[in-house]
N, C-alpha and C positions, 0 to 999 in steps of 0.2 A: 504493500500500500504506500503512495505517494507522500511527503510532506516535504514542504517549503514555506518560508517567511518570506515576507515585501519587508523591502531594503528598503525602498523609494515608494513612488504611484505608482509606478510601472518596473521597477525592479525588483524581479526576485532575488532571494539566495535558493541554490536548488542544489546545494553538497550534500553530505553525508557524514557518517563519525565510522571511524574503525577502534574498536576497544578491544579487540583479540588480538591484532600485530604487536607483539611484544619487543621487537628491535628495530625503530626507522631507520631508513637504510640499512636495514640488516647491521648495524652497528648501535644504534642509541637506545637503550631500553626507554620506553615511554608507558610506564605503569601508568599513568589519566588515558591514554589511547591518543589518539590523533582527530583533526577532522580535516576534510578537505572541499573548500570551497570554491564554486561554479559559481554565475549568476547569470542570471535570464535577463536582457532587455527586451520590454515587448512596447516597441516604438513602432512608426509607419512600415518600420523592416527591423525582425527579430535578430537578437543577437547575443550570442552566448558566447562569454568570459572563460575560455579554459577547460578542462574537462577534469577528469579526475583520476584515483586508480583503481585499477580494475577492482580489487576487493569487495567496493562499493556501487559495483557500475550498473548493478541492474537497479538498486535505488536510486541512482544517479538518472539511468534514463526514466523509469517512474516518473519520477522528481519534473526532470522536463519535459515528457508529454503531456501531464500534467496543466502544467502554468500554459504548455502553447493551446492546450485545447482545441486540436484541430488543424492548427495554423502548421504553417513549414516554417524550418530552422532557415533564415534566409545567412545569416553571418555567424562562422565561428573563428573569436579572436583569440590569438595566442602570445599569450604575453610571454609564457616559458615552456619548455620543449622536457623540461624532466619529466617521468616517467609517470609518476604519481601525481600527474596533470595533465599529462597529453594521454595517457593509455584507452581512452576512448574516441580517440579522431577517426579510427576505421570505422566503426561501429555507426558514427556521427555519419558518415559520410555515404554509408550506407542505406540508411533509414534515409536520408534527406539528399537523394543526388543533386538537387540544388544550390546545396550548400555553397558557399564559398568561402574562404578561408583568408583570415586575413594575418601577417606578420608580418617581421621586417627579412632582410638578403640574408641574416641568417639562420632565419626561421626553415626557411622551405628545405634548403640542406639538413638540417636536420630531421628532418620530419620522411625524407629519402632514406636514413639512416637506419628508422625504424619500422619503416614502413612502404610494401608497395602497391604504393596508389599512384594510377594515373589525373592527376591532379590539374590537367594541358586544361586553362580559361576558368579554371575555379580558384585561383589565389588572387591575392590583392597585396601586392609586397608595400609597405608604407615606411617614410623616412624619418628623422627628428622632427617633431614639427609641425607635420603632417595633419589633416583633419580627414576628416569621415562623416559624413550626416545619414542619420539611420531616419531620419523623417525628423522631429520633434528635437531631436541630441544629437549632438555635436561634439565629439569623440578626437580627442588629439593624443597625438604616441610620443613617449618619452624613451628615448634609448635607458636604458639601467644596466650596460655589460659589465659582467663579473661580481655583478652582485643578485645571485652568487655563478650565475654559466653565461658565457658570452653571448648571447641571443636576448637576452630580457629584456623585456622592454614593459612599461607601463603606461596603462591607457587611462586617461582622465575625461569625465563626461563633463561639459562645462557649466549644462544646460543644470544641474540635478549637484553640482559640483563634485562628483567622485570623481576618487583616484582607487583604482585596480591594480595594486603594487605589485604585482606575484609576489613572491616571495617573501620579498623585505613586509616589516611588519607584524609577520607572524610571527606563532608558537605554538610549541607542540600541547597535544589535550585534546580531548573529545567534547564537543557542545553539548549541553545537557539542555535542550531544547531554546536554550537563553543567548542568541545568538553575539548582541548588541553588550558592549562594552558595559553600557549604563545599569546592564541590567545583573551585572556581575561585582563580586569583591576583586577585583582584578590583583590589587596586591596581594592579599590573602591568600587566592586558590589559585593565582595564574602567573606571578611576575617569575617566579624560579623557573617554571618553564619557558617563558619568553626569555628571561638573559640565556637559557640553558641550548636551549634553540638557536638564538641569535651566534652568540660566541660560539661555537661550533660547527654550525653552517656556515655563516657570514663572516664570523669573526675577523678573518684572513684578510679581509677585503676592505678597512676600513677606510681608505680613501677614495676605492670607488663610491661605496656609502655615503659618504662625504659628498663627492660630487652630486649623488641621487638628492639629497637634502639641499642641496642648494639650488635645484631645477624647484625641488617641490613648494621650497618659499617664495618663488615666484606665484603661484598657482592660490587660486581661493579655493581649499578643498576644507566643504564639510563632512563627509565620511571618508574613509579609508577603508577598502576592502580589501582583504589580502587572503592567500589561499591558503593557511592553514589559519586559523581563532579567529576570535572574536571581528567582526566588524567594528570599528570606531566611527561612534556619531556622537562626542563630548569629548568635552577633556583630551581633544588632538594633541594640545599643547606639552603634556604631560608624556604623549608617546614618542614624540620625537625629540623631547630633551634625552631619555634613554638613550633612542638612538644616537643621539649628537654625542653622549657620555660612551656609551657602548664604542661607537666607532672610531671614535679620537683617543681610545685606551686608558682613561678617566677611570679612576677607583668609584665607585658608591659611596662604599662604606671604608670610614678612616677607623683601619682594626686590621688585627693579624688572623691570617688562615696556616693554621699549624697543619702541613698535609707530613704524615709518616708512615715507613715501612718498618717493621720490627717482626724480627724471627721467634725470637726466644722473650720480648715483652723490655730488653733492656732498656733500648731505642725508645721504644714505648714509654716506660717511665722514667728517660730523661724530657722528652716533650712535657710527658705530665708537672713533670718538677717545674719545667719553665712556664708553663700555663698557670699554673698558681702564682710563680713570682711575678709574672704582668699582673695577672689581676690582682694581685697585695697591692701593687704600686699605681692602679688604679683605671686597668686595660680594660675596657665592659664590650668589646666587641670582637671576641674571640670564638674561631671555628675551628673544628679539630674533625679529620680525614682520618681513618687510616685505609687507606690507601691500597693496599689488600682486597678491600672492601667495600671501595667506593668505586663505583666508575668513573672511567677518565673523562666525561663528559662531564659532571660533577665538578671534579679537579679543575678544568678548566674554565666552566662558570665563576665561580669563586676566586679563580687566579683574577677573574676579571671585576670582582665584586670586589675584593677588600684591598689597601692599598697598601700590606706587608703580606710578607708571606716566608715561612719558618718551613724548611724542607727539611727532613731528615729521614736518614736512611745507612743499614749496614754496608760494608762491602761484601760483596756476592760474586765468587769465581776471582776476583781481582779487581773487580769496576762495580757499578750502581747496580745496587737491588734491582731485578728486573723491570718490577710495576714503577717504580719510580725514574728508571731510565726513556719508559716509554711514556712515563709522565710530561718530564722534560723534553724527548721529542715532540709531543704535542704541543706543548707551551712555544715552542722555538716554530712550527709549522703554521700555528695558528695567531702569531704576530702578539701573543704577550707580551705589554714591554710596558715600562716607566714605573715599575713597583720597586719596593726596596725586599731583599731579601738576606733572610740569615741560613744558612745550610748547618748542620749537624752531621757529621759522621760515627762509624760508627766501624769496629773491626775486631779481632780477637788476634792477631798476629801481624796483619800487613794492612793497617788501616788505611784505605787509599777512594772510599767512595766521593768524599768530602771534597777531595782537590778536586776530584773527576766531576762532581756537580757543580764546582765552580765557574769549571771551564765551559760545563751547558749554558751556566748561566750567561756568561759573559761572553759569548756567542748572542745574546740577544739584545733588544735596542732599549738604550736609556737604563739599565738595569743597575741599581744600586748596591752593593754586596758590603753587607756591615761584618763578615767573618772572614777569615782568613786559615782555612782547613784547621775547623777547631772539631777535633774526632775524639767520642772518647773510647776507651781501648775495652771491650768487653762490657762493665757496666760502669753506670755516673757515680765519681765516690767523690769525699768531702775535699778533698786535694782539688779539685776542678771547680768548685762551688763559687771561688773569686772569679773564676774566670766567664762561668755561666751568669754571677749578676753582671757582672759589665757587660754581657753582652742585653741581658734586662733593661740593663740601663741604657743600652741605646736606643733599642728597639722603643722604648716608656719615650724616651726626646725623641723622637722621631716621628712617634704615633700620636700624642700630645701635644 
């Protein structure tokens, strides 16, 4: 059975929610689920925003035969070519040989890629710039490449003011019938999925981000549709300072994230040790990983949340705990940069992780390093105790 929401008078949303796929991109666990949104215009000439993935696609088409009642799909625009958006363009084009397809020069190559369709006088390739009038709306295309695949682009209606971001914008989570921002605690039940989403997907790409944000201030948009959450129709202003913060690599939160790996618990309770000495001296915005146990997706929100960050880990084989070497790879892949950090080592004979996380670190941009391969040897005993306040003590003036 069908359902959809009016965005607008005449716009639908006509996505779906997946709460069964337990890894997006077969990489990111998403325990709230995901949703993925379409949207219907039903103007002088119909037009649909995107498609979705197949998981969903027979509520998906539901969903738009539905809202058309009869009518033909006359336009479907492509603002991004990933998988989990485009997986119903044959389907589409099937039901409605009418159809015509609209995107920009690097749309259509990719859509070859995936697929073979003879597509000869049903595309409409569109530039920067560019408009489109569906009858009533008035529809302009915004390049947006590499944030996050080189073909995105975003379409803004002028008439109705939306902007169609793909991508950017979103976050991961399933809609529980409450589509609209306004209608949600968005801090409470959604913002750790949106930084978690953003930095991981997007994260990499902050200055093309940056560019997207600077086209969009141009623009009077009162909603923001994007294809994974919530629709925004309020409080824009509040989503794109994130962004702006998110992209330009801007802490949130002035506080230490203690992320560690510990074999035998030593490691472990030397963080603990230093987690209480912050908070004596008066640290109230402290997170603690381990690491083990945390997903790296996780690890990476948080690198990007707090504006310190306490590494610590044994050596393993001769070099970094594994979880925590592919920590730092990710940190280093995903454009982590301008925090301060303290690393801890850790060894029983040939203490050597601590120099080797140094050098991850300072591999990367803007990177503050308050230690200097401070390892302790087995476990933290009262001999090291001076050495671990001073380093309290910078970490307390620095976060303070």
């Amino acid at each position: 059975m069908y359902y959809f929401r009016k965005v607008t008078d005449d716009l639908y949303w006509v996505g779906g929610n997946d709460r069964r796929l337990e890894l997006f991109e077969n990489l990111f666990p998403i325990p709230n689920g995901v949703s993925y949104n379409s949207y219907l215009l039903m103007d002088e000439k119909t037009v649909l925003f995107d498609t979705v993935d197949t998981s969903i696609g027979r509520q998906f088409l539901e969903n738009i035969e539905a809202v058309l009642d009869g009518r033909s799909l006359d336009y479907l625009v492509i603002n991004h070519m990933e998988p989990d958006h485009c997986s119903l363009i044959d389907e589409l084009v099937i039901r409605h040989p009418d159809m015509k397809i609209i995107g920009n020069a690097k749309t259509f190559p990719m859509i070859g890629q995936f697929y073979d369709l003879d597509l000869e006088g049903k595309t409409v390739t569109v530039k920067e710039g560019e408009t489109f009038s569906s009858g009533k709306h008035t529809l302009h295309f915004v390049m947006a490449p590499m944030v996050h695949w080189p073909e995105v682009m975003m379409t803004y209606d002028e008439t109705d003011k939306v902007l169609f971001s793909a991508d950017a914008f979103g976050t991961f989570g399933a809609m529980n019938g409450t589509i609209f921002n306004d209608e949600i605690d968005f801090d409470r039940d959604w913002l750790d999925d949106a930084r978690r989403y953003y930095t991981n997907i997007v994260g990499k790409y902050g200055v093309q981000v940056q560019n997207v944000l600077k086209k969009a201030s141009a623009l009077d948009i009162q909603y923001i549709c994007p294809l994974h959450g919530p629709v925004w129709r309020s409080n824009l202003a509040y989503l794109l300072e994130k962004y702006n913060t998110w992209s330009t690599y801007k802490p949130e939160m002035q506080g230490v994230m203690i992320a560690y790996a510990s074999m035998y618990g030593n490691t472990e309770n030397a963080v603990n040790v230093l987690a209480v000495k912050l908070a004596d001296a008066g640290v109230k915005e402290i997170k603690m990983h381990d690491i083990s146990r945390t997903h790296v997706s996780q690890l990476i929100s948080d690198s990007f949340k707090y504006s310190h960050l306490v590494l610590a880990a044994p050596t393993y084989n001769g070099g970094i705990y594994p979880v925590m070497a592919n920590y730092l790879d990710d940190m280093k892949a995903l454009s982590v940069q301008g925090r301060t950090v303290a690393v801890l080592g850790n060894g029983s004979w040939a203490p050597m992780s601590a120099k080797q996380m140094e050098a991850k670190i300072s591999e990367m941009k803007n990177m503050t390093l308050l230690t200097d391969n401070f390892a302790v040897k087995s476990a933290l005993k009262g001999t090291q105790m001076s050495e671990l306040d001073a380093l309290v003590e910078k970490l307390v003036e620095s976060i303070l």
